[in-house]
N, C-alpha and C positions, 0 to 999 in steps of 0.2 A: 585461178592459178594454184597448183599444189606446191606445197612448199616440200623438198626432200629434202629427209633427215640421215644423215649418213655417221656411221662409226670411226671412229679415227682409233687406232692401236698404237700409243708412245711406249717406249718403252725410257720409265724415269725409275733411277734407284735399284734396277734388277726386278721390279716389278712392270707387269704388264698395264696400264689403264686402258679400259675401254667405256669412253665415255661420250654419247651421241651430241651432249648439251654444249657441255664447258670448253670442249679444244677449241682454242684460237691459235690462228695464223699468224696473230701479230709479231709476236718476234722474227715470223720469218721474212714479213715484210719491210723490214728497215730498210731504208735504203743508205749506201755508203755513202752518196752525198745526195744530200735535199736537190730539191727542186733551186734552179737557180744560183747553184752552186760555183758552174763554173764561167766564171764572168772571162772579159776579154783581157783584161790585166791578167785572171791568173792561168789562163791558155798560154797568155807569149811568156807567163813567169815557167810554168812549168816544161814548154817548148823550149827554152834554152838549154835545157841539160839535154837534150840530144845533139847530135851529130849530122843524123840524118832522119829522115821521113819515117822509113820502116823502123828504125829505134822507136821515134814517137809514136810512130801507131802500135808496134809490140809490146810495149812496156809502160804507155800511157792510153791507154784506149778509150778509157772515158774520154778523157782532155780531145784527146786527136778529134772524137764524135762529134766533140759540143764543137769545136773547132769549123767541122765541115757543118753544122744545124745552120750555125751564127752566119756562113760565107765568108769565114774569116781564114779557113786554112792556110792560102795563099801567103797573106801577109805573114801568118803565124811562123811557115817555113823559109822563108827567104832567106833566113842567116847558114840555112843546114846544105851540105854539098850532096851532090847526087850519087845514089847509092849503084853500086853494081860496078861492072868494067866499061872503063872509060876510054876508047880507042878511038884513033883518027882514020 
């Protein structure tokens, strides 16, 4: 197996580096929240500040995701009314 070496061009300080060895990805790969972050407490804690579903899922998407992972969505939106026009 070849290993490829490729140039990466940052531009730090108004200076260009181009350096094939030393750039790392690392800071790019942070993640906002770790692994296991979002437990079922703080799914329904953070599902309360909505109103409705489409609030949680636009404004909470992580939360909303791990929500639908876990099969917990259901439970999570129970308290929220249904979004859209409501006619009989």
């Amino acid at each position: 197996m070849t290993s490829i070496r490729y140039c990466a061009t940052i531009f730090d300080d108004k200076k260009y580096i181009n350096d094939p060895v030393s750039f790392s990805t690392e800071k790019y790969e942070k993640r906002a929240n770790p692994k296991g972050h979002w437990t079922i407490d703080r799914i329904l804690e953070e599902s309360r500040k909505f109103d409705t579903r489409k609030g949680f899922r636009m404004r909470s998407l992580n939360a909303y995701e791990a929500a639908k992972r876990l099969c917990f969505n259901d439970e999570a939106c129970t308290h929220m009314s249904p979004a859209g026009k409501q006619t009989k």
